[in-house]
ZAMARGU-4260 file (C-alpha; in steps of 0.2 Angstrom, whole numbers, plus 5000, padded with zeros to 4 digits):
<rodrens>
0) 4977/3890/5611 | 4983/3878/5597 | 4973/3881/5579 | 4967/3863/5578 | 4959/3868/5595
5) 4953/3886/5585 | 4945/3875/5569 | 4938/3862/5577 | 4928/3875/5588 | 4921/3884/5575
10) 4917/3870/5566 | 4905/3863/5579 | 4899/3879/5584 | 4895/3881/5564 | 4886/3868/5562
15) 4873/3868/5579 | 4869/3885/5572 | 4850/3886/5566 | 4845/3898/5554 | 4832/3910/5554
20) 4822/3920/5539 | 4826/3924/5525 | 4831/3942/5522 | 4833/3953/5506 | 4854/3951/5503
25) 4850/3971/5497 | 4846/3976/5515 | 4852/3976/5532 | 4859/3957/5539 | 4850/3963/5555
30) 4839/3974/5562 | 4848/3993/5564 | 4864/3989/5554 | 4868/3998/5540 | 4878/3982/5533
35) 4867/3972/5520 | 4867/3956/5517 | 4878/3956/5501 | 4892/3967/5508 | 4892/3953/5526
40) 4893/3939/5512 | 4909/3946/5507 | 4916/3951/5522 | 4913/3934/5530 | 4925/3927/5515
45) 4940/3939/5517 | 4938/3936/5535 | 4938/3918/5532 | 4953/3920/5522 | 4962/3929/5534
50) 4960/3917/5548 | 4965/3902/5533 | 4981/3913/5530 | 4985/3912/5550 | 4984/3891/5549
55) 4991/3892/5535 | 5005/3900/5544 | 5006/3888/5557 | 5007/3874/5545 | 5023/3882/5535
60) 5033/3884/5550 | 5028/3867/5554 | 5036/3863/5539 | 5053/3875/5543 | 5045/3884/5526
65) 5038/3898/5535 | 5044/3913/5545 | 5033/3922/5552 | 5017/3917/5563 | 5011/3932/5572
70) 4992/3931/5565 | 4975/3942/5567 | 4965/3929/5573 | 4953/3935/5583 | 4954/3953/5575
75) 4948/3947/5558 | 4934/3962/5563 | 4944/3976/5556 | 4939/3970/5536 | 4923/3982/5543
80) 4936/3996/5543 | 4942/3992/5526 | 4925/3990/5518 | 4920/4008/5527 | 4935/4017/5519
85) 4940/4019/5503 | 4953/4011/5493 | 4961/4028/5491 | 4964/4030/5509 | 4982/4029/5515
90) 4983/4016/5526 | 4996/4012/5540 | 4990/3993/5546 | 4995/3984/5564 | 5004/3969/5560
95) 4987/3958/5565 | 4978/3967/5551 | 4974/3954/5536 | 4957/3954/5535 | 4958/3973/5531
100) 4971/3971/5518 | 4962/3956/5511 | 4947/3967/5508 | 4958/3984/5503 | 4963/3973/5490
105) 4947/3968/5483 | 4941/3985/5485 | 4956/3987/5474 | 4948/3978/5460 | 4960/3963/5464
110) 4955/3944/5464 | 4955/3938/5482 | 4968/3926/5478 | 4980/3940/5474 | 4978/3946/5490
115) 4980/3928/5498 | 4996/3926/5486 | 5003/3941/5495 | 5002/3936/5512 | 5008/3919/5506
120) 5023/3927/5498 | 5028/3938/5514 | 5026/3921/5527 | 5039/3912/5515 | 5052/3926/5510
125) 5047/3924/5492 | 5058/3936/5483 | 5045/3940/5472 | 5033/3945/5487 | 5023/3961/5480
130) 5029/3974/5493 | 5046/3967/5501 | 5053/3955/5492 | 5054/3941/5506 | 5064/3955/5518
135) 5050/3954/5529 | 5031/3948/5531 | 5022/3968/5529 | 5006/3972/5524 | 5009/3984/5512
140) 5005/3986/5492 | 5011/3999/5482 | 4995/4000/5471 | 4985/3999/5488 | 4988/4013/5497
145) 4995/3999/5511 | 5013/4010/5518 | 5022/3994/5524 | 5025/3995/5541 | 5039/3986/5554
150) 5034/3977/5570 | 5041/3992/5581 | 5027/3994/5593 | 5017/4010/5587 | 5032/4019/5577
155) 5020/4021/5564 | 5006/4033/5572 | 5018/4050/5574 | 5018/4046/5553 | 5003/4042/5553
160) 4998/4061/5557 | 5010/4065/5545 | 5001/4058/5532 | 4987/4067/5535 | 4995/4082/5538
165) 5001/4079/5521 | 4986/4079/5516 | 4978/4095/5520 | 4994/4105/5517 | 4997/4096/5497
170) 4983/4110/5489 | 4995/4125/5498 | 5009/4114/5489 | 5001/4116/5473 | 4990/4098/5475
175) 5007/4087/5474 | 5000/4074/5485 | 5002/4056/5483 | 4983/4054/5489 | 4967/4064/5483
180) 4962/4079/5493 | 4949/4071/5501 | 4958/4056/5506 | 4961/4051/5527 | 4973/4041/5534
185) 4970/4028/5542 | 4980/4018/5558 | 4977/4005/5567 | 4987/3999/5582 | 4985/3988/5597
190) 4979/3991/5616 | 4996/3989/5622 | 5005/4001/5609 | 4993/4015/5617 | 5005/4017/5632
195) 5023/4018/5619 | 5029/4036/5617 | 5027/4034/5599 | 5009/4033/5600 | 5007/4045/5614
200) 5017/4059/5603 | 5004/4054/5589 | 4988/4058/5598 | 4994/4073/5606 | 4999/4079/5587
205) 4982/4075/5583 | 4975/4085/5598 | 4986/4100/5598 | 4983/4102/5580 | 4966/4103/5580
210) 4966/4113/5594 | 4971/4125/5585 | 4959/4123/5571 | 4972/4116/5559 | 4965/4100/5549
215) 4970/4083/5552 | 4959/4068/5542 | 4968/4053/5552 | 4957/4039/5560 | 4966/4029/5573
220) 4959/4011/5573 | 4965/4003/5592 | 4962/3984/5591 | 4960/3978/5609 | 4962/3961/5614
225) 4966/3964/5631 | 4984/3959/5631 | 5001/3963/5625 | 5010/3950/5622 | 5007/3943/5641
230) 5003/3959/5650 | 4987/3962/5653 | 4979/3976/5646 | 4969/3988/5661 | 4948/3987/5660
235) 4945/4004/5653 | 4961/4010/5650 | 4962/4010/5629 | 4942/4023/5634 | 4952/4033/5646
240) 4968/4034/5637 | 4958/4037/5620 | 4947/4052/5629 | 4958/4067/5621 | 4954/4086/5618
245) 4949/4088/5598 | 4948/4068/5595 | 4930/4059/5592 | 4929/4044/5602 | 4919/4029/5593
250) 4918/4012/5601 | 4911/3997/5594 | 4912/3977/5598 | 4923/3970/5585 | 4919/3954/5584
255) 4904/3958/5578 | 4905/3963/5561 | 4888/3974/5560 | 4894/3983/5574 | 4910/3986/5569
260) 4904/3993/5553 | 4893/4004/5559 | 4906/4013/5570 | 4919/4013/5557 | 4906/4020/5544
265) 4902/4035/5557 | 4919/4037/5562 | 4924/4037/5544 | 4911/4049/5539 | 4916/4059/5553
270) 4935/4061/5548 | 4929/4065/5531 | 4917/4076/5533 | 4926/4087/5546 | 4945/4084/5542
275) 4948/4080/5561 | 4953/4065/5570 | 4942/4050/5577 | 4947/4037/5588 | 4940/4021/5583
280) 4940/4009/5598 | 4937/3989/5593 | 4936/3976/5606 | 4942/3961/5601 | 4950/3944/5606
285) 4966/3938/5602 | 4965/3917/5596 | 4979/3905/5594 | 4993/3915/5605 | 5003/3929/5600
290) 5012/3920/5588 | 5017/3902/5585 | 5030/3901/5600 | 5018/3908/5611 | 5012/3895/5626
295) 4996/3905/5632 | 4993/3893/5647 | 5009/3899/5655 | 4999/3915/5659 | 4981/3914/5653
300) 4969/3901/5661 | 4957/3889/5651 | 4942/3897/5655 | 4947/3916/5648 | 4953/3905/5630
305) 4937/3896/5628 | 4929/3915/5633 | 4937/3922/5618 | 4934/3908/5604 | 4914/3910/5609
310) 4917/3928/5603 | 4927/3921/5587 | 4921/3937/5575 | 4922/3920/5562 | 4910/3915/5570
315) 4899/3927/5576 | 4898/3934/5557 | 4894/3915/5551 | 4878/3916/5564 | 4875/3933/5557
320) 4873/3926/5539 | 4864/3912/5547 | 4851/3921/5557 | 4846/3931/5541 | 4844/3914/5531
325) 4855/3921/5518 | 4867/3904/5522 | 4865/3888/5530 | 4878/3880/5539 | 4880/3867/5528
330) 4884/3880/5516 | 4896/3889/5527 | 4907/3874/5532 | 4907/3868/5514 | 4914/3887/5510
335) 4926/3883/5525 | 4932/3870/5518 | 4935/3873/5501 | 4943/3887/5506 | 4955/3881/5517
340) 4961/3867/5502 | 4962/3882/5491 | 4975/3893/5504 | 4985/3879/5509 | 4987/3873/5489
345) 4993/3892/5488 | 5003/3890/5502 | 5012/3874/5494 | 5014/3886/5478 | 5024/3898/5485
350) 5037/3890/5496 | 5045/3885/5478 | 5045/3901/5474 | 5062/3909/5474 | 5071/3918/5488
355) 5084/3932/5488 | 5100/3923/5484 | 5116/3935/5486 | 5119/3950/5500 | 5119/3960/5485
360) 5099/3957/5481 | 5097/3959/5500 | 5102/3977/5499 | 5099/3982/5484 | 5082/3995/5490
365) 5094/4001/5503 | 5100/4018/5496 | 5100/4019/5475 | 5109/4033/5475 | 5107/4039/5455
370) 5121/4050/5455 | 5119/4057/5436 | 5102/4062/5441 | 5107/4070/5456 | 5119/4079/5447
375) 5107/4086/5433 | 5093/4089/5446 | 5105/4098/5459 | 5106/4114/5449 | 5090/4118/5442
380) 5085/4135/5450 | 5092/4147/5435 | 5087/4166/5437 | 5069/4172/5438 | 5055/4184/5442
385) 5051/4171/5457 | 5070/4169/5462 | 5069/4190/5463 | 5054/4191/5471 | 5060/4179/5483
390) 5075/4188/5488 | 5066/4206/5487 | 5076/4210/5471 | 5095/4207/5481 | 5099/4190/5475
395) 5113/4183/5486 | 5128/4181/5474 | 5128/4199/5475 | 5130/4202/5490 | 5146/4202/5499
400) 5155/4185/5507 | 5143/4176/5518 | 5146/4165/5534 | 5139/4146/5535 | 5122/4152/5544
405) 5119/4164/5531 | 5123/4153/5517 | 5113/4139/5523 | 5098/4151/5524 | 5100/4157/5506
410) 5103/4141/5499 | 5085/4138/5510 | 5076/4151/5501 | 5083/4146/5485 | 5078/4128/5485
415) 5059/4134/5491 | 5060/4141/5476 | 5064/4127/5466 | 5054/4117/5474 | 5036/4119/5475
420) 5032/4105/5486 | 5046/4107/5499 | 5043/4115/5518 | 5053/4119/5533 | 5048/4116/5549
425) 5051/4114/5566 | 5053/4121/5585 | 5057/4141/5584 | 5060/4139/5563 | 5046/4155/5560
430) 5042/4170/5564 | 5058/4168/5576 | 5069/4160/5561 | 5079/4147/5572 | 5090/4148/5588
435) 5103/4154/5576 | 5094/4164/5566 | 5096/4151/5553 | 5078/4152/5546 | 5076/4169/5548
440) 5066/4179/5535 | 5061/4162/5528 | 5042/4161/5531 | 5039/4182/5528 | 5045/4178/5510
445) 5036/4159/5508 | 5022/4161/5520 | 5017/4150/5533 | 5011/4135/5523 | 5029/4134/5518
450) 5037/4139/5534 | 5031/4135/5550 | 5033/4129/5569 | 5029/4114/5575 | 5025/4108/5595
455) 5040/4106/5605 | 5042/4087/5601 | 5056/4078/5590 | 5045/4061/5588 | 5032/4073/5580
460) 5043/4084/5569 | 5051/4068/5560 | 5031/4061/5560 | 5026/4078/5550 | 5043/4074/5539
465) 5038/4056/5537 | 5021/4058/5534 | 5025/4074/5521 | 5037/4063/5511 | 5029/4048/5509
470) 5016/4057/5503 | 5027/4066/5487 | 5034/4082/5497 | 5051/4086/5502 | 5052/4090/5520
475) 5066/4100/5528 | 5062/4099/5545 | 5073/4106/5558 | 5079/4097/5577 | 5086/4112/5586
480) 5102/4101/5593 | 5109/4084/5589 | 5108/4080/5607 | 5088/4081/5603 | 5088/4070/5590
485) 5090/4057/5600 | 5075/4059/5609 | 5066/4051/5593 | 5079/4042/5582 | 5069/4027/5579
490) 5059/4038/5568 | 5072/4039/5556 | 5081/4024/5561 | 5065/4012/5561 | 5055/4022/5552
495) 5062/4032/5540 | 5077/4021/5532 | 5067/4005/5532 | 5054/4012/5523 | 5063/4010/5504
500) 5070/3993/5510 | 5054/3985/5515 | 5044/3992/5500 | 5059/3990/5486 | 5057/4005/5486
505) 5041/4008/5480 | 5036/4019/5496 | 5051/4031/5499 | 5052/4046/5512 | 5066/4057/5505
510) 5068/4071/5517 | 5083/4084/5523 | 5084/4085/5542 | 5093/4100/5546 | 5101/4096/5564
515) 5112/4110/5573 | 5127/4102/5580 | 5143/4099/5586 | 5153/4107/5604 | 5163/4123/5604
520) 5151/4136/5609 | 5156/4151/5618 | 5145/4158/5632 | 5133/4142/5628 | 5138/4128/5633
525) 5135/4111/5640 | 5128/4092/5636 | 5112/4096/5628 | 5118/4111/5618 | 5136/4103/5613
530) 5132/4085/5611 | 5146/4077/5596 | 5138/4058/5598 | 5135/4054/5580 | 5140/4035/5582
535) 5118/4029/5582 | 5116/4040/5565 | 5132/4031/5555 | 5126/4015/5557 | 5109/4017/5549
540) 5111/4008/5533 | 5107/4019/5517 | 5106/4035/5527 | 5117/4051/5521 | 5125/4060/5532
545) 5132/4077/5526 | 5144/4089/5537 | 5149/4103/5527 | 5159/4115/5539 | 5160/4129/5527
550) 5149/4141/5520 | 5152/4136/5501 | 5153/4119/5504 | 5135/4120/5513 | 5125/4126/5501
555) 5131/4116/5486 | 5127/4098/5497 | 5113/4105/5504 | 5108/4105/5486 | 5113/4089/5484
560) 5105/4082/5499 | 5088/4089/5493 | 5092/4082/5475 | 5095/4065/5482 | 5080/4065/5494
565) 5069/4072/5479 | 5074/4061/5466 | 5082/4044/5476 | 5070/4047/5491 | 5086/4048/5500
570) 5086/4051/5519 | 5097/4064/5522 | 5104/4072/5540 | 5111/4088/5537 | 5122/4090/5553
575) 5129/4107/5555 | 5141/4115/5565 | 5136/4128/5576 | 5152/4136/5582 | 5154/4138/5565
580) 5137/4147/5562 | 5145/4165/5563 | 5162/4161/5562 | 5170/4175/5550 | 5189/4174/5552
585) 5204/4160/5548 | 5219/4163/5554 | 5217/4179/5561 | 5206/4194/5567 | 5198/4202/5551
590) 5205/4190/5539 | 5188/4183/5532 | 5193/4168/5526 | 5179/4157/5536 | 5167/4167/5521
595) 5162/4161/5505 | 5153/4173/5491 | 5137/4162/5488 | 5138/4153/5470 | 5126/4159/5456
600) 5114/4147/5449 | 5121/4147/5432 | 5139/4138/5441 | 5127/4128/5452 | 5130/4112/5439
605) 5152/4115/5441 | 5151/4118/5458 | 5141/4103/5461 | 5146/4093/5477 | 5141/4072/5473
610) 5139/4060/5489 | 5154/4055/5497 | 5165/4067/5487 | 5179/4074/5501 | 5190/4093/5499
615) 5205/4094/5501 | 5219/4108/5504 | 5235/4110/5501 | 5251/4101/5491 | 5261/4095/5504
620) 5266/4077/5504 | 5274/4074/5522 | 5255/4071/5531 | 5237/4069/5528 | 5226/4078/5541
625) 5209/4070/5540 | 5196/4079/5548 | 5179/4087/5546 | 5165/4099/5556 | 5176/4111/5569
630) 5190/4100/5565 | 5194/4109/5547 | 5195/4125/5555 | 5208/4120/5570 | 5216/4109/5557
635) 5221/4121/5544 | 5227/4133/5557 | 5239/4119/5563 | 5243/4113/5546 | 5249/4131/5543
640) 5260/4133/5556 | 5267/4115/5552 | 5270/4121/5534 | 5279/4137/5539 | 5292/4125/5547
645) 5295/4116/5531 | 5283/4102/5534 | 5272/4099/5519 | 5254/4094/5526 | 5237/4093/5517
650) 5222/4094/5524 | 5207/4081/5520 | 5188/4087/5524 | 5179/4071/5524 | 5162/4083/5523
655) 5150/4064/5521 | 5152/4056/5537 | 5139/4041/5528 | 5144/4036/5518 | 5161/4040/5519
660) 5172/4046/5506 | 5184/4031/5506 | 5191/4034/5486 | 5198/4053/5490 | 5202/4047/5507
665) 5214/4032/5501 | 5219/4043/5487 | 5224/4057/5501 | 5233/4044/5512 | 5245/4038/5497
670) 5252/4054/5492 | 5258/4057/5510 | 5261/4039/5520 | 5257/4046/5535 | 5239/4052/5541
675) 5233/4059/5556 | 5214/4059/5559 | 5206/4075/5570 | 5190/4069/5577 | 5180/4080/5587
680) 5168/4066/5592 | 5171/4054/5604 | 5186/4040/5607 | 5175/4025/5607 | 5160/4026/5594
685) 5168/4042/5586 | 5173/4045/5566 | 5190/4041/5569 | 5187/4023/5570 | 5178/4018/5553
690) 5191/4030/5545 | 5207/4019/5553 | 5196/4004/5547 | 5194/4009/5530 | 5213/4013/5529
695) 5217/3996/5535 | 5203/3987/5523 | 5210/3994/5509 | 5228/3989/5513 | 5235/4007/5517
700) 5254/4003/5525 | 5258/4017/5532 | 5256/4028/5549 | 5242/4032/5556 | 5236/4040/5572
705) 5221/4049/5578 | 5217/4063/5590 | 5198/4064/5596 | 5189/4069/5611 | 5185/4061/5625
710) 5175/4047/5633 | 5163/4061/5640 | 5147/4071/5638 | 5151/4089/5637 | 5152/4099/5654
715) 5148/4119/5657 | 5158/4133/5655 | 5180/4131/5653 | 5177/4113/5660 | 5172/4107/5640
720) 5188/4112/5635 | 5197/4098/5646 | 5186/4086/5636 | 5185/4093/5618 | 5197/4089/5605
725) 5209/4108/5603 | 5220/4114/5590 | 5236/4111/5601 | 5232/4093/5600 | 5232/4093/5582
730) 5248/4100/5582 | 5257/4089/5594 | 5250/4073/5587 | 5255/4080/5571 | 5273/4085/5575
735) 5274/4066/5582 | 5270/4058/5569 | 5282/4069/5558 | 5297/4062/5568
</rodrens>
């Protein structure tokens, strides 16, 4: 459906309308709305603006100045939910959502042409766009309470919940949410995304929560045209779908805009009032195609597109106005257009407004690391009542050497200490305190606003993460094994590392996700508890990824992971090793050296570990070993059986595996010439291969080789060993490249 055909419609249909008599403006448009006169008036024009913005659209790819033309015609209805929430209310918008973000703007206090200029800005990558600086076309405004959101279909709803999570749990956080406390969130998506696993973990969030009796102020807004894309949509599907245990269901026509305003003031009121979820459902139409390269008569047939432009909502709130003598259509079609001579001048505007020029500005919102910062903020505990309360009067530097699991769950308790705001969370985390025993003790001493479990769902434990951050917490949650993760990486792939680049940072969701990880189990074994696939994490631009392998190195980048992801909104994965959980000895039975005394606050700032710093041990300056996770271990025990032959080996801990310590690791291969890399993970995809291409990037000359495991997933029992990198193999790779 081309938008000349759209215009010239609504035009004709305009102008045959007749009107009827007057009514007060100050009351209701129609007989049992609630919607005055005034407030249709206004709506109409943000609608009107909307559907201008979408033409507008059109015309700048036309022009090859645009670059984006998936538009809201047709769901231009949704300005009703803007107008029934407030201004306040975080919001999480589908990507055909501009007539609500034209009205959250002027709700805002804006001029409409701010919000106009915005939309303008995003369709021509202007680098001076208000929310993403021309890296892509979002609604989203940091002084809106808009959280930009990408086009993955329905990502957005597991944060969604988050958010309102967020919201209910900020006064047990000492009120340090980004919203008021009686804010809801508010998400809208459209039929088609109601069938993603994304959408279907958020609902069942939603429901399981309130099932429970725990509060969640999240409205879901489905806006239901009928098709995705070119799939058809199922007749009564989005009703049935919508129909859950604990969420209201409120329907309403959306191309009407009383209608819709009515529905979404009840379902609003309802979310409000009772700090539970609603499902608002809109039916509306979908005009001009899915987006500019669409050709709807390949799949839909003339009579169903000519159906849908006799519901234009344009339309049907221009006969509103009409019928209530409150406009004549004379009136109406002179507003039309002057209005579209006023978006297209705009429009004009800002394709010579300039766009990023250098990879460098392109980036720039990636990760800002602010590493003085980090380093001042990292050691801020010091000694206190709370900290001795905290740790019933036996503060952990006293106690004797710790292993990696016990380390982790002091440094735990110390940072819930130092941070009021921060929670841990996740499957088994409680009463229970982890698989490993991790967490243990956690939530006796923090309570259970603090410390809790969450429903066996990944997509749902990084939602609660997302939502908590974006909303000024600091969330550690927990995903019981790396082979899990996977289950729900977009969230912290799509989701959670796009956020600062799609806002310039002015939406951030810094966040520690502690993931237990890594082969070498003994009496546990298998794929989905032994997974060492960390290839789809290293590639996520700006995220951190910490591998400390031993106990004192845990706890002073755990610090730093929760310094970066307080203070830089960093999104940190904290992968550790779980054969190395208990792991007490070194070289040899009783010898304790895999145990570390924990550091006391007052060296926390010396101790200090920055991002991308590597260790290293030993002197020798025959060959570099550069491993990390369960490869230090088997490598310094090799190393030292290398040494006591005369060979003079050091051994390089990488510890960062994003971003990688490339200075230390240049540095490490000089003083030998020789380096030999250990990589538990994989051949193909594994650590070992960015490590050889750093090498060679940076000019290094001499030998290199690499040991690693497998091409394989991780078999039970004695059978992983056939597979896993081993300490033997270390050693031969190592005498080879010795001579």
């Amino acid at each position: 459906m081309a938008r000349d055909t759209v215009e010239t419609h609504f035009i004709q249909a305009v102008a045959a309308l007749k009107a009827g008599p007057a009514r007060d403006p100050g009351g209701p448009v129609r007989e049992g709305t609630s919607l005055t006169g005034d407030r249709c008036r206004t709506l109409f024009q943000r609608q009107l603006d909307s559907r201008l913005l979408d033409i507008a659209a059109r015309w700048l790819r036309e022009q090859d100045e645009g670059f984006y033309t998936i538009g809201s015609a047709g769901h231009e209805g949704n300005a009703a939910v803007a107008a029934a929430a407030r201004a306040s209310d975080p919001a999480l918008l589908h990507y055909r959502s501009g007539a609500f973000y034209l009205t959250r703007s002027e709700q805002a206090g804006r001029l409409p042409e701010q919000g106009i200029r915005d939309v303008l800005m995003g369709l021509t990558a202007a680098a001076d766009e208000p929310i993403a600086g021309g890296r892509h076309k979002v609604f989203g405004h940091p002084h809106l309470a808009v959280i930009p959101q990408t086009s993955t279909i329905a990502s957005h709803l597991p944060r969604a919940v988050g958010v309102a999570f967020a919201i209910e749990r900020a006064a047990a956080l000492g009120d340090r949410s980004a919203w008021p406390p009686d804010a809801i969130s508010v998400c809208s998506f459209g039929d088609a995304s109601i069938n993603h696993a994304s959408a279907l973990s958020g609902f069942n969030t939603a429901s399981y929560a309130t099932f429970q009796g725990q509060p969640l102020p999240i409205l879901f807004v489905c806006e239901d045209n009928g098709i995705g894309i070119s799939v058809r949509t199922p007749k009564g599907w989005v009703e049935a779908a919508a129909r859950r245990p604990g969420i209201a269901y409120f329907a309403a026509d959306g191309c009407d805009l009383a209608d819709a305003y009515d529905a979404a003031t009840l379902a609003v009121q309802h979310v409000r009032a009772n700090r539970s979820p609603a499902f608002l459902h809109l039916s509306t139409v979908r005009l001009m195609g899915h987006a500019g390269s669409d050709v709807e008569s390949a799949y839909r047939t003339q009579r169903e597109m000519r159906g849908d432009m006799e519901r234009d909502p344009l339309l049907r709130t221009a006969r509103l106005l009409v019928e209530a003598g409150l406009e004549t259509p004379e009136e109406l079609l002179k507003t039309y257009e002057s209005a579209r001579e006023h978006v297209l001048r705009i429009a004009l505007e800002t394709t010579r407004a300039p766009r990023l020029g250098s990879a460098e500005e392109v980036m720039e919102p990636i990760a800002p690391r602010r590493p003085d910062l980090i380093a001042n903020i990292s050691p801020t505990a010091g000694e206190s009542p709370v900290r001795e309360k905290a740790f019933a009067g036996t503060l952990p530097e006293l106690e004797k050497p710790l292993t990696l699991s016990q380390t982790i769950n002091r440094t735990l308790a110390d940072a819930l200490v130092v941070y009021p705001e921060m929670t841990v969370f996740g499957e088994d985390v409680a009463k229970k305190g982890g698989v490993y025993g991790v967490t243990r003790g956690l939530q006796k001493r923090f309570g259970a606003s603090r410390v809790f479990d969450t429903l066996l769902d990944e997509q749902a434990v990084l939602g609660l993460a997302l939502g908590s951050a974006v909303s000024n917490q600091l969330p550690v949650p927990e995903i019981q094994y790396l082979a899990y993760l996977h289950n729900a990486l977009d969230q912290i792939r799509g989701e959670g590392a796009t956020l600062s680049f799609f806002s310039r940072g002015a939406y951030t969701n810094g966040m520690v996700v502690r993931v237990a990880g890594y082969a070498y189990q003994k009496g546990f074994g298998g794929h989905f508890h032994n997974d060492n696939a960390v290839a789809a994490l290293r590639d996520i631009p700006g995220l951190v990824l910490a591998s400390p392998a031993r106990p004192d190195d845990a706890a002073a980048m755990l610090r730093t992971c929760l310094a970066a992801a307080r203070t830089a909104g960093s999104v940190c994965v904290f992968l550790e090793p779980i054969a190395l959980y208990h792991t007490r000895d070194l070289f040899e039975e009783g010898d304790g050296g895999w145990l570390a005394s924990y550091t006391a606050p007052a060296r926390w700032r010396e101790t200090h570990v920055p991002i991308g710093r590597a260790r290293s041990y030993g002197e020798g300056r025959d060959l570099t070993i550069v491993t990390f996770g369960n490869g230090l271990r088997m490598s310094l025990r090799a190393a030292v059986r290398l040494t006591q032959e005369g060979y003079g080996c050091r051994v390089l801990d990488l510890r960062w595996l994003a971003p990688l310590p490339v200075d230390d690791l240049l540095r490490a291969a000089e003083l030998t010439g020789k380096v030999l890399i250990a990589d538990e993970t994989r051949h193909s995809g594994g650590v070992s291969e960015g490590v050889v291409a750093e090498l060679l990037d940076a000019g290094f000359t001499g030998q290199v080789a690499r040991v690693t495991s497998a091409d394989s997933f991780i078999p039970l029992g004695d059978a992983a060993n056939l597979v896993l990198l081993s300490e033997e193999e270390i050693e031969q790779a190592a005498r080879k490249l010795l001579g």
